[in-house]
Structure formats: structure tokens, C-alpha cells
C-alpha atoms as one frame of an Amber mdcrd trajectory, in Angstrom:
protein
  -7.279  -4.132 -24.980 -10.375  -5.856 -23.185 -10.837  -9.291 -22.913 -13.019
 -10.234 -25.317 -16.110 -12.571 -24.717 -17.947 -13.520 -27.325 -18.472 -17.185
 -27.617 -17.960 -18.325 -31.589 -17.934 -22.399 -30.544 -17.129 -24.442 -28.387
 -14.964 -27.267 -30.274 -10.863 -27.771 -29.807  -8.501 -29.738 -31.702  -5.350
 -31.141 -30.225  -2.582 -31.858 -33.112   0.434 -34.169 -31.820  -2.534 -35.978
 -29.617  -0.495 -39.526 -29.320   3.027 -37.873 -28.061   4.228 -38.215 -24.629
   2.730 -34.885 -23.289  -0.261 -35.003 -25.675  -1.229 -38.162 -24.836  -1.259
 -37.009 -21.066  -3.516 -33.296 -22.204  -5.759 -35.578 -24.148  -6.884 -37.559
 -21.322  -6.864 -34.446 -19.319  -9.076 -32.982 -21.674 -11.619 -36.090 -21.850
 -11.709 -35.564 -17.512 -12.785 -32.190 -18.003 -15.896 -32.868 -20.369 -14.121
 -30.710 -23.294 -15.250 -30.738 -26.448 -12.466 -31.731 -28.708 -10.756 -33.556
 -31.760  -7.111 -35.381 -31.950  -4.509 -34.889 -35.297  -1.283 -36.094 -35.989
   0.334 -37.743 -38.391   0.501 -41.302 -37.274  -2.628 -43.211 -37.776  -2.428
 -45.992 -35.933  -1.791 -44.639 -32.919  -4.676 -42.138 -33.526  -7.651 -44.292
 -34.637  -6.480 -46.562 -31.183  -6.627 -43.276 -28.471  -9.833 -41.938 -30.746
 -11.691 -45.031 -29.695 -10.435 -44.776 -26.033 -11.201 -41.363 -25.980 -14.633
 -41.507 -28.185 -13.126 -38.414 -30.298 -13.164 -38.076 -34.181  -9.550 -37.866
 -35.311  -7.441 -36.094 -38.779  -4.544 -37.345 -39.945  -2.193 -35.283 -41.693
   1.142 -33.556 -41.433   1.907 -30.075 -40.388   2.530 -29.123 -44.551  -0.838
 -30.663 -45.662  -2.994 -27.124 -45.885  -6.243 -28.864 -46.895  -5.476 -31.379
 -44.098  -5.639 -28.371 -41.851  -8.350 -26.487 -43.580 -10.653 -29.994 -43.288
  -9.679 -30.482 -39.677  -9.966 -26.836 -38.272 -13.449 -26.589 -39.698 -16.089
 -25.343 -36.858 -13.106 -25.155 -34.580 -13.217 -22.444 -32.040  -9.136 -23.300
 -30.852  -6.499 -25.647 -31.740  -3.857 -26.769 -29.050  -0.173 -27.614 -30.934
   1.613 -30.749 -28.752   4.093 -31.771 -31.812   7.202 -30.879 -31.376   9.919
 -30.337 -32.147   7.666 -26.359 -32.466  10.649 -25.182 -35.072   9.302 -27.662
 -37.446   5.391 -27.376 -36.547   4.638 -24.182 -34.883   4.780 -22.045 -38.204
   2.317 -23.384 -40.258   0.321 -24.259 -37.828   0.189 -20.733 -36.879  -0.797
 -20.040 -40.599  -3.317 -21.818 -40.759  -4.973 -20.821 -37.504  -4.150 -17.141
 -39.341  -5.656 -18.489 -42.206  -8.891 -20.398 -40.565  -9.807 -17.698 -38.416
  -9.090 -20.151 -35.121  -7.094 -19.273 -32.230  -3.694 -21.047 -31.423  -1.801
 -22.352 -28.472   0.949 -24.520 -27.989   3.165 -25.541 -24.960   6.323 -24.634
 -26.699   9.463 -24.086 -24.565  11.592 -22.306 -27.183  12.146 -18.802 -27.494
  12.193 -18.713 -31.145   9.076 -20.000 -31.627   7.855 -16.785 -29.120   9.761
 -14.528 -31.271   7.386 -16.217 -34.260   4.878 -15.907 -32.523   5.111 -12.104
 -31.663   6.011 -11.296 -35.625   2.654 -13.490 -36.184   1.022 -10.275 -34.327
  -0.655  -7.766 -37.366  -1.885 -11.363 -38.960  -3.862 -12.732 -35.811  -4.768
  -9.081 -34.892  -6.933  -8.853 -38.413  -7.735 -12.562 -38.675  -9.490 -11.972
 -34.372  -7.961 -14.455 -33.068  -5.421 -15.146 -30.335  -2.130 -16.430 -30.546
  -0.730 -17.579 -27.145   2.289 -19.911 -27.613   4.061 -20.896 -24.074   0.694
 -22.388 -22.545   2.505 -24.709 -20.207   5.552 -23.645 -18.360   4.820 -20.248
 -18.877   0.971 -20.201 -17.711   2.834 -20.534 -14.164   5.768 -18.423 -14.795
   4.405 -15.180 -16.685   1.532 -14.447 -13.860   4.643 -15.033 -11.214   6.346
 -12.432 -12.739   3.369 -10.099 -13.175   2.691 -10.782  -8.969   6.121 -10.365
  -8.242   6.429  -6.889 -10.829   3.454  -5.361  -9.046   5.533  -5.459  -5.237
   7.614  -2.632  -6.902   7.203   0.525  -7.767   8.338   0.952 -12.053  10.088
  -2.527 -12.082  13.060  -2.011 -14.654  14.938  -5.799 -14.197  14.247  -8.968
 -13.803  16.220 -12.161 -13.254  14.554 -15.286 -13.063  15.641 -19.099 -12.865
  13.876 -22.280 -12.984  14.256 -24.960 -11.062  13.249 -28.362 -13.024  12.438
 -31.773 -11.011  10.883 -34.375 -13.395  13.386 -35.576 -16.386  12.395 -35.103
 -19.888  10.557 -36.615 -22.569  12.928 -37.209 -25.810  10.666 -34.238 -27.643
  11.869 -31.908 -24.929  15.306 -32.848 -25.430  15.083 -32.113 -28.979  13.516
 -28.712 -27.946  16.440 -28.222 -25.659  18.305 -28.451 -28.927  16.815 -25.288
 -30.023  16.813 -23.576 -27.038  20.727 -23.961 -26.730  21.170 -23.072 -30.575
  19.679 -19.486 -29.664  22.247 -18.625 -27.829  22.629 -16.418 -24.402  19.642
 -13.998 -25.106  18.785 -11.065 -23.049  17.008  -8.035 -23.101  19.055  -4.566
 -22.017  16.815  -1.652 -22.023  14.083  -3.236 -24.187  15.898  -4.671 -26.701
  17.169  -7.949 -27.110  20.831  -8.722 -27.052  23.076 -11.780 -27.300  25.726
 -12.437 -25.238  29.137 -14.029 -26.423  29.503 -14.944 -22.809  27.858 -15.212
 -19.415  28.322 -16.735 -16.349  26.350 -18.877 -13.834  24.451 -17.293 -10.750
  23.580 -18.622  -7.240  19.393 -18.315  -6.262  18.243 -20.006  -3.277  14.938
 -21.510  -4.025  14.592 -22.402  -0.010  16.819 -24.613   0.916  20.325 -22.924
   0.132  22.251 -21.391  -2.770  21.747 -23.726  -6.327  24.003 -22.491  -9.189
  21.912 -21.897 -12.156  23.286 -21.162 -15.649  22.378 -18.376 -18.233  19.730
 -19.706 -20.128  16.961 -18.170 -23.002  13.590 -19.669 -21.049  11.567 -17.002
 -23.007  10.919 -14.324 -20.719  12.724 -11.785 -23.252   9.378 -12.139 -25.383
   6.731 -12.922 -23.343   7.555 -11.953 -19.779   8.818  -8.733 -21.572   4.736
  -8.772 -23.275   2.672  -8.636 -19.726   4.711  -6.296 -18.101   7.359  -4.607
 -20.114  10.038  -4.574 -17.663  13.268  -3.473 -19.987  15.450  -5.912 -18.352
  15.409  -9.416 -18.338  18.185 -12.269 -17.652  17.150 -15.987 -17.470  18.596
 -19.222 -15.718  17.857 -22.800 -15.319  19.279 -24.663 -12.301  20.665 -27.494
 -14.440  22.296 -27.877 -17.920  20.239 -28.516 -20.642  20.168 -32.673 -21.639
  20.773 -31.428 -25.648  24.239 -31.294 -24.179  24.873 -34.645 -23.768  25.078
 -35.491 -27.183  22.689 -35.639 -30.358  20.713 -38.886 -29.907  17.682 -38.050
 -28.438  16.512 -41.730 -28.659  18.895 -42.135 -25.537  16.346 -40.456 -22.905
  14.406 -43.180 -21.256  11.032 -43.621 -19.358  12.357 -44.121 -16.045  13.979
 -40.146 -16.251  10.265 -39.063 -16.342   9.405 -38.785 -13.467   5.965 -37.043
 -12.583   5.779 -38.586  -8.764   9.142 -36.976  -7.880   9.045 -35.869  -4.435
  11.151 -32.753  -5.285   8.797 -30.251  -6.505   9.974 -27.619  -9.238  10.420
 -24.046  -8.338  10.869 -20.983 -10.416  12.269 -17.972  -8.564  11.343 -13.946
  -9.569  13.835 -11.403  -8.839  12.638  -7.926  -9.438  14.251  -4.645  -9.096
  12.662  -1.111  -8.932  13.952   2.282 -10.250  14.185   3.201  -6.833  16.653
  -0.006  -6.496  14.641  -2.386  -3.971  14.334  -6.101  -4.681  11.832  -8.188
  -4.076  11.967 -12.130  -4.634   8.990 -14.541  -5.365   8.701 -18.199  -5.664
   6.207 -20.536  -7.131   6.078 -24.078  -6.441   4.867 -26.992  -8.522   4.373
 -30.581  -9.086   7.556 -32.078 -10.812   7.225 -33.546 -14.456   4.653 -32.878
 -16.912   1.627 -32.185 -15.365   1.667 -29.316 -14.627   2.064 -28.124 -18.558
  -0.545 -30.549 -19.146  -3.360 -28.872 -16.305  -2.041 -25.404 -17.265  -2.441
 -25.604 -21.126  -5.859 -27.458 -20.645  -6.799 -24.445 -18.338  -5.819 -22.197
 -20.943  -7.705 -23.413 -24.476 -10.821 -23.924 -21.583 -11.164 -19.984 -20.832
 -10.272 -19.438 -24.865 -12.960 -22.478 -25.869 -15.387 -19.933 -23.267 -14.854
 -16.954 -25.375 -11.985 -15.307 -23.120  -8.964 -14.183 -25.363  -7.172 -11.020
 -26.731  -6.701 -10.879 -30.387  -3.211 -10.845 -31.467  -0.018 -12.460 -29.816
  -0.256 -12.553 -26.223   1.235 -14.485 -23.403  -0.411 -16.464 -20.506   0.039
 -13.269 -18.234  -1.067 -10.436 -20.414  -4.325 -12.074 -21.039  -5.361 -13.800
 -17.988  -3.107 -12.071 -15.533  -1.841 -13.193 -12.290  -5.390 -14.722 -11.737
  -4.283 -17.364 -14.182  -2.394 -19.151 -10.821  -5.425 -19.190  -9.077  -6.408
 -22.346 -11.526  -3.559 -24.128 -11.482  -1.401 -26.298  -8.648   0.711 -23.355
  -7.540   1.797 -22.155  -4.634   3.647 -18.763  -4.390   6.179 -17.627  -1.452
   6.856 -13.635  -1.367  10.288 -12.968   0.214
């Protein structure tokens, strides 16, 4: 399918605009001369950042449909920051569906991909795009579509992640989710979960980290931009969901965006003929980079660049997509 573009407007909205990381893509948004509107549910803490920002602003919660309807009007894209995305992602979807507006979100949880994807036949007839992932993923996907392209028919993949920054409580509640789904797979294009798996060394450059079995999301949309049959997933550390329920507990000073330990996400790919290649991207620690990423992403969409349907960072934009953002990539 071609890359459609045929500019309908030019206007975002960002829902979840006063959270941690929307707070942060906001402001990011404002620096690149966007054109754009803030929602959320808390009003007070809108009506302040809309008269920092000099944007109109909708309050309303994710289950008000005419709150959507009125705030989605003349909108060309609308960028979901609320999470936790089990409780938001859905009918926001719907009413992108529903509005004829494309969707994004940064969402780290591979259910909400898996909604996304069986959103597919709805956005396909409605024309618009639905691309959830826009963060972490508009770094990892095009890494694993450079690193796919070294081999000749790729048929596995392992990748692992390896996170400097801390986390904001909303990502800790995500992590929730994340864990809940289990060790998920995919063995010869389907997806499988595992009653059991165990950790695995990588080396992201400076010596063998053990990295645990872990659903990032690759399954869905790693699995969308280049159909490799075989995918397993780690993440150097273990998730913070696992140190109990109260997400309250995570504090500012484990956010750290000025760490000087970047984060890394490694690419393992194997042909049919059996040769591996390894690539590595390198990033900022923290946030930002899911804050320039997703900006970069609703910019080419509010430009009239998009695939109708479900799509992922990769399958739309490509390996190109890296190109725009602070990444650096090491082939081994």
C-alpha cells in the first residue's frame, strides 16, 4: 500500500496533555510551531498549561462520546498520552474510527497492539491510520527493519532493551499490564505463550547484561513491518510492577532524563541460511526520546503521510523514520 499524501488539515489534539510525558510532548509540540489542542479530564491543570501554551483545551473523559465528537471536530490526528492505554486506548480508538481522524498513542503494552491490529477492517474503511507504539517503538521497529534487511529471508528475531531513565508512576502501572500478558512469543507466525522461560545474556557494548523474557510488542508490530515468523523479546531489568501494587511509591528523583547511561536496544536476526547479524541503536535515557519520536510521528501524519489501517512506526515510515530522531545505530 502507498503512502498516502493528501493533506485533509493540519490540526492535532493531544488527550492526557497535563501527565508526566504529555506535559513534556506538549511543550515539544508548542517548539515545533504545531498546530494543536490539549484534553484530559482534569481541568485545572488544563485551563493553567492552555494559557502557557496559548492552545484551546476539552475536558472530558475517555467514555464521554460527544466530548470526543466536540473535541475531534476539524482534527486531522489525535495523539493518546493517558494511560494507563487498557483503560483509554479503546475508545479512543473508536472514536478516531468513528470521526474519521487518525490515532496514535505512545503505548508500551502489547495488548493494546493486539487492539490495535483487530481495530484494522474499521480504520481501513473509516481512511485513517492507526499507529499505536509511537514512542519506544518509532526507534525500535525501523531498527529491526535495518537490521532484517542485512539477511537474506530473516525467519527470527530476538531483541532486548536496555532502559536507563526510571519511570513515571503511569509507566509503572503500564508495566502492570505488560507483566499480566504473560511470556508472549511468536513461533512460526503465530503467537504463543510460554508457561516458562528463562533469562538471556546480550552484550549491548560493554559486556554480557542478563535480560529477562519480556512481551515489549514486537510479536505485533515488529511482526507488521517485516513479518519475520519468529520473535522473542527481553528487557535488561525487571519490570518495577514487581515491586508491589502502589504505584504512588515511584518518585521524581527515579526520572531521570540527564542520565549519563544512554539506553540501548539490541537486534538479533537470523537468516534461513542460519547467519546472524546484530544491530544496536542508542538513545538518550528517560523520556525524551518517546516524546521527540511521537511528535515526529503525528508531524509527517498532520503533513498528509500515513497508511490507512493499523500500522506500526516501521511499516509506514520505514527505517528512514531514524533518520529524524536522536539515534545512533552500530551494525555488528
Amino acid at each position: 500500500m502507498e503512502i498516502s499524501n493528501e493533506v485533509a488539515g493540519t490540526k492535532l489534539l493531544i488527550y492526557g496533555a497535563t501527565g508526566y510525558t504529555g506535559l513534556m510532548i506538549c511543550h515539544e509540540a508548542a517548539r515545533r510551531g504545531l498546530d494543536f489542542e490539549i484534553a484530559g479530564r482534569n481541568e485545572e491543570k488544563l485551563s493553567a498549561l492552555s494559557q502557557q501554551l496559548n492552545v484551546p483545551y476539552h475536558v472530558f473523559s475517555v467514555a464521554d462520546k460527544s466530548g470526543w465528537e466536540k473535541s475531534l471536530l476539524e482534527k486531522t490526528c489525535l495523539l493518546n498520552t493517558a494511560g494507563p492505554f487498557s483503560e483509554t486506548a479503546e475508545p479512543a480508538m473508536e472514536a478516531c474510527i468513528k470521526n474519521q481522524v487518525h490515532y496514535v498513542d505512545i503505548a508500551a503494552e502489547v495488548d493494546i497492539y493486539r487492539l490495535a491490529e483487530s481495530k484494522n477492517s474499521a480504520a481501513t474503511a473509516s481512511g485513517i491510520m492507526i499507529l499505536s507504539g509511537a514512542g519506544l517503538f518509532s526507534m525500535y521497529d525501523p531498527l529491526i527493519v535495518h537490521a532484517a534487511k542485512r539477511v537474506k529471508n530473516p525467519v527470527a528475531l530476538r531483541s532486548a532493551f536496555q532502559y536507563s531513565g526510571g519511570f513515571t508512576p503511569g509507566s509503572v502501572a503500564s508495566s502492570a499490564n505488560i507483566i499480566q500478558a504473560g511470556i508472549l512469543v511468536r513461533i512460526n507466525g503465530l503467537i504463543r505463550q510460554l508457561p516458562v522461560a528463562e533469562p538471556s545474556a546480550f552484550d549491548f557494548g560493554s559486556g554480557p547484561r542478563q535480560c529477562f523474557p519480556t512481551p515489549l510488542g514486537g510479536i505485533v508490530l515488529c511482526y507488521k513491518s517485516t513479518g519475520i515468523p519468529n520473535i522473542e523479546e527481553f528487557f535488561q531489568m525487571a519490570l518495577p510492577a514487581t515491586k508491589g501494587s502502589d504505584h504512588s511509591t515511584v518518585m521524581d528523583e527515579e526520572i531521570n532524563p540527564d542520565s549519563e547511561e544512554p539506553s540501548r536496544i539490541l537486534a538479533e536476526v537470523t537468516g534461513a541460511d542460519g547467519s546472524v547479524v546484530r544491530s544496536i541503536a542508542t538513545m538518550p535515557a528517560g523520556y525524551m526520546p518517546t516524546v521527540t519520536a511521537a511528535i515526529e510521528v503525528v508531524s509527517r501524519e498532520l503533513d498528509g503521510s500515513y497508511k490507512a489501517g493499523f500500522q506500526s512506526p516501521a511499516s509506514v515510515y520505514g527505517e528512514q523514520l531514524l533518520q529524524s530522531l536522536q539515534v545512533e545505530i552500530i551494525d555488528l
